[in-house]
N, C-alpha and C positions, 0 to 999 in steps of 0.2 A: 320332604324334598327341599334340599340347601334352595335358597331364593336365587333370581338370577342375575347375574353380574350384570352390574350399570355399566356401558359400555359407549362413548362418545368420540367419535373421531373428527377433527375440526379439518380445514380447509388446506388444502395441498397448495405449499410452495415450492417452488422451482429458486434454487441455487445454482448457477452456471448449470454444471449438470448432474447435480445433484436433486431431492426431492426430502421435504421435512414436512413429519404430518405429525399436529399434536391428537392425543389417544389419550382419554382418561377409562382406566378402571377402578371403578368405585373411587377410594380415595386417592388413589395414583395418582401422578401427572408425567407423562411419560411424554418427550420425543423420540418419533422412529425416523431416524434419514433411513433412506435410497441411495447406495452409491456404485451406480454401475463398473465403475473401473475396479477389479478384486485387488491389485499393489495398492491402490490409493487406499483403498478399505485397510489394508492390511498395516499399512504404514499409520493410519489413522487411529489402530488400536492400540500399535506403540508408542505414536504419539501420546496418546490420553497416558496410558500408565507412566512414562516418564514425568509426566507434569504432576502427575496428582501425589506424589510428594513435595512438591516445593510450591503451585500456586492452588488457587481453590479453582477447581473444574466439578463439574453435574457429576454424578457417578455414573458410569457403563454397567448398567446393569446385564446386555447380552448382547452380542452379535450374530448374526446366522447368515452361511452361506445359500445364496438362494438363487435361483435361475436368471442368469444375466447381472449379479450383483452380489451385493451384501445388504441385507438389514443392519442395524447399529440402534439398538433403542439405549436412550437416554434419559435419567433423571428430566426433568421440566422444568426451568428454573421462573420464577412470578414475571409473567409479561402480559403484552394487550398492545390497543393500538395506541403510538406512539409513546409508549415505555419500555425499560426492560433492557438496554443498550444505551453504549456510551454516545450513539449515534443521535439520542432523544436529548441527550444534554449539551448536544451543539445545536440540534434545531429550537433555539432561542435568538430573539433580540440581541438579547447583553447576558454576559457571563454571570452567572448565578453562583452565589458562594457555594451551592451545591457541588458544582461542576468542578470549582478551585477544591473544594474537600476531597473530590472523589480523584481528582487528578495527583491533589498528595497523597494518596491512599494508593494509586497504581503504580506512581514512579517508584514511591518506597518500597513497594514488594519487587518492583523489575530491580530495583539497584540490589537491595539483600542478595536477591538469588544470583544473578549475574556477578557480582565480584565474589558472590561464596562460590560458584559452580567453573568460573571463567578459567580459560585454560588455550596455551597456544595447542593447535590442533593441527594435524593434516587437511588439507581439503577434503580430500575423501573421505575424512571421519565427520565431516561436515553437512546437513543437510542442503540439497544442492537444487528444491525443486524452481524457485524462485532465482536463481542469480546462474549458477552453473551451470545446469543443465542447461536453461533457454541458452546460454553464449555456446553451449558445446555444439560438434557439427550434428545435424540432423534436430538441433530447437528448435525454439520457437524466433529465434535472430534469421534463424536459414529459414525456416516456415514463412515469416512475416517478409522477408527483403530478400532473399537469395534471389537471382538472377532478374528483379524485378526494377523498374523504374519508374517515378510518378511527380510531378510538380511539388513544388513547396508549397503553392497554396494556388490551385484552379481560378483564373479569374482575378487574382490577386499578385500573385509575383508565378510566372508561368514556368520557371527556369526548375530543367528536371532535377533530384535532387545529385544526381549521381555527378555535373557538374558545380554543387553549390561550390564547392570549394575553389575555384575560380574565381567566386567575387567577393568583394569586399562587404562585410555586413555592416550594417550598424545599428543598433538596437538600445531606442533611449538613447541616441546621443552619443554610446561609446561602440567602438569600433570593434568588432568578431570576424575570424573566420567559421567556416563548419565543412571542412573534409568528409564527408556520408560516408566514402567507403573507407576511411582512415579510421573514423567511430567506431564504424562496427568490427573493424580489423583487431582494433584497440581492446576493447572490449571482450573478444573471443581469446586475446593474449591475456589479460587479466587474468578472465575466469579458466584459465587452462594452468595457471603457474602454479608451481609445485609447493612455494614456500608458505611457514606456516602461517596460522591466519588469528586470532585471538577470536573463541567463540563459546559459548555459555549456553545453558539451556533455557530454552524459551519456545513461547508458540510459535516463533517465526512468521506469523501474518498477522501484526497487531493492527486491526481497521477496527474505526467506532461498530463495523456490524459484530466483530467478532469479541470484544469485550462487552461482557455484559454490568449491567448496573440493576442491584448493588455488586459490585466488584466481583467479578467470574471470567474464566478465560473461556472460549467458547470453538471450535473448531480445531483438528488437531492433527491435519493430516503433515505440513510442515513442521507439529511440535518435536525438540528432541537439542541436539546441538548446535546452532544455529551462530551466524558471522554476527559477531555484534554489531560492527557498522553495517550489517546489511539490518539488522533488527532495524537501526536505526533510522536508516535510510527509507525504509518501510511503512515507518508509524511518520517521519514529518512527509514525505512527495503523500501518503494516504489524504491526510488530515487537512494540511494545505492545497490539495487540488484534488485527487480522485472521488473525495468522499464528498463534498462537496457539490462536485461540480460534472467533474467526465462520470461518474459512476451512474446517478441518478439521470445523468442524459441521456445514454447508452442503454442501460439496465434499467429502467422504469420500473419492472415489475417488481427489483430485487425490494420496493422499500413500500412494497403492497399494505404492511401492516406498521408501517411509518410514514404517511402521508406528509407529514408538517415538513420531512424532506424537501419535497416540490416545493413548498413555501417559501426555500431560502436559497433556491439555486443561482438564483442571477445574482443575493448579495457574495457568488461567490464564484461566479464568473467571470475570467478577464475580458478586458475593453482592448480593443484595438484603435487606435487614434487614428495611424496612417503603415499603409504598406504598400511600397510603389517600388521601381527603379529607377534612376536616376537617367535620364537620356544620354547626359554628357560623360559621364563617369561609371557609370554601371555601376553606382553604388546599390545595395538593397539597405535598404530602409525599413525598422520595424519600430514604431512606438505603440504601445501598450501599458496597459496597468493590473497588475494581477489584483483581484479583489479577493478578502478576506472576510470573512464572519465575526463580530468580535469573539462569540464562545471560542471559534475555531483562533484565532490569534493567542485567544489566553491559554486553550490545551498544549498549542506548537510553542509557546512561549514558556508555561508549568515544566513541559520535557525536555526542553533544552536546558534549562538551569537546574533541575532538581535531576534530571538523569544523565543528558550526554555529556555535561560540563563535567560534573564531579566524575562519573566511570572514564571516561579520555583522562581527564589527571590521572588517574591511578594508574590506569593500562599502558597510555600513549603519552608519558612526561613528554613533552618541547616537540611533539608531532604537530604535520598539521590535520585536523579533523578535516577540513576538506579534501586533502587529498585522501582520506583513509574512504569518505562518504561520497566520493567522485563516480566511482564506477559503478555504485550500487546502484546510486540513484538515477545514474547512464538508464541502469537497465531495467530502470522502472517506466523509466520514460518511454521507454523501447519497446518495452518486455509484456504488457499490462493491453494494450489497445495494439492494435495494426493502424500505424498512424495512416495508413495510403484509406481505411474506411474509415476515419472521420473525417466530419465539413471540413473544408479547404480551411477557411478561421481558425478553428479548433486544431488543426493539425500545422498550422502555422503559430501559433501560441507556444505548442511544445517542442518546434520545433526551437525557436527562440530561447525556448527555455532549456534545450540542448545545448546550446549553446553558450549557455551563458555558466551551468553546470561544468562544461569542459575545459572555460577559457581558465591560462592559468588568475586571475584573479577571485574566481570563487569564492564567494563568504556567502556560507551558511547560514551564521546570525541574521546575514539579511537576505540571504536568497528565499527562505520559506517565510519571511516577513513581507506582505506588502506595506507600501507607503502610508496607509493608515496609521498607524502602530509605530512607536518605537520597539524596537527588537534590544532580546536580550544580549550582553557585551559579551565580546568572544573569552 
């Protein structure tokens, strides 16, 4: 009688709504996602096969259709608690040459494949789950804000949003409007325009969770043709505030087998100084400080000079990057959280930082740089 297979199944995580459970047979090492939604499955298989000619992804060993879902098992790639993601190499103190090695090792393969592959495209040849779809009617813009209204910050500046545009901001000293329903008006007319769009094939949700270390692309339901400034837009709003900070606040369980996360969330939490209205003038008044990690400053600093500087020369001679990365990053602001359920604080932060993304003086170089840091030169 053949002996019988050593069979171990580790501890079920929960991914939004997804479910990853590591399985070893004998020498195996397998992950099996859960993914209830069968498009999203489906899209996810296409995903993986477009990638796995051009970056290094785990192999798809099988998928099966199953009651309420799909299985997807997966190669395994060496992880544990807090390794195994690019996520481990930002929860440090200070930048580790590691981190710098591993960040030229990812920009250099994003840049190859993106000017080898880069092409103007129709939107609709375009992957649209991230940017397009939420701005189309019946998204996640109409799901989150349609017919809805709620304070800019409960307890803090009480004025609903639907008249911010009324008053005069001023945030740090320099002067804002913020129109709410002109935003999202705006926004909906982007992602609805017909003309073409320059976009390359990539994973399309580049977050420290979903690149792995050593160097692996790791989820792949967005992978395929993807807006290269929405790529972009993607990896710096992740890196300088969601991964950091709103994710691990929100999501607590996501970073169950990355704890050192929690460790570093406030060095990457903004500060609010003052947020009042003004009696006489009805100014609103926002000062704040975004804070940064230094890992996290050196990855947002590594990708702007080693990826979006050089791919913008090539593609966008005498453009400006911010207008190209304005509405992407609109809609991550947007698109990402239902700002009416986070803290008042927290949903005054970004809304600030809506604002400051729309006004026309936007810079890049320094908007995902806090004052910490010198930021890299446009």
């Amino acid at each position: 009688m053949p002996p019988r297979e050593r069979l171990r199944i580790g501890p079920v995580r929960r991914f939004t709504r997804n479910l990853l459970v590591p399985v070893d047979i004998r020498s195996r090492r397998l992950l099996v996602k859960y993914t209830r939604d069968p498009v999203e499955a489906r899209q996810e298989i296409r995903g993986h096969a477009r990638l796995a000619g051009h970056y290094r992804v785990p192999a798809l060993h099988t998928h099966l259709r199953v009651p309420g879902g799909y299985l997807l098992v997966y190669e395994r790639l060496p992880a544990g608690t807090d390794r195994g993601l690019l996520l481990d190499l930002l929860n440090t103190t200070a930048a580790t040459n590691e981190l710098h090695a591993y960040m030229s090792q990812l920009t250099a393969a994003y840049r190859n494949v993106i000017l080898a592959t880069a092409q103007l495209a129709e939107p609709g040849l375009v992957v649209g789950k991230l940017y397009r779809d939420r701005a189309a009617s019946g998204g996640r813009l109409d799901a989150y804000y349609s017919g809805v209204d709620f304070p800019v910050a409960d307890g803090l500046i009480d004025v609903p949003l639907s008249r911010l545009g009324r008053y005069p901001v001023n945030i740090n000293g320099l002067p804002y409007r913020l129109d709410w329903p002109a935003v999202l008006e705006r926004l909906r007319t982007d992602f609805a325009a017909a003309a073409p769009v320059w976009a390359a094939l990539t994973q399309g949700d580049p977050t420290d969770v979903n690149l792995a270390h050593p160097l692996a692309w790791l989820d792949y339901d967005t992978a395929g043709l993807n807006s290269i400034a929405g790529e972009f837009a993607n990896f710096l709003w992740y890196t300088s505030a969601l991964g950091g900070w709103l994710v691990p606040t929100y999501n607590p369980a996501a970073f169950a087998d990355h704890p050192a996360t929690n460790v570093h969330i406030l060095a990457n939490t903004p500060e609010i100084h003052r947020a009042d209205i003004g009696q006489a003038n009805r100014i609103i008044r926002i000062d704040y400080t975004m804070h940064l990690s230094e890992p996290r400053r050196a990855a947002v600093t590594a990708y702007w000079k080693q990826l979006v500087r050089p791919v913008a020369e090539r593609l966008w001679p005498g453009s400006s990057i911010a207008d190209l990365l304005r509405p992407y990053l609109a809609m991550r602001i947007l698109g990402v959280y239902n700002l009416a359920s986070l803290t008042p604080r927290d949903r005054l932060v970004l809304l600030a930082r809506l604002a400051e993304a729309m006004s026309p003086g936007f810079d890049p170089t320094v908007y995902f740089c806090p004052q910490e840091t010198s930021c890299p030169a446009p």
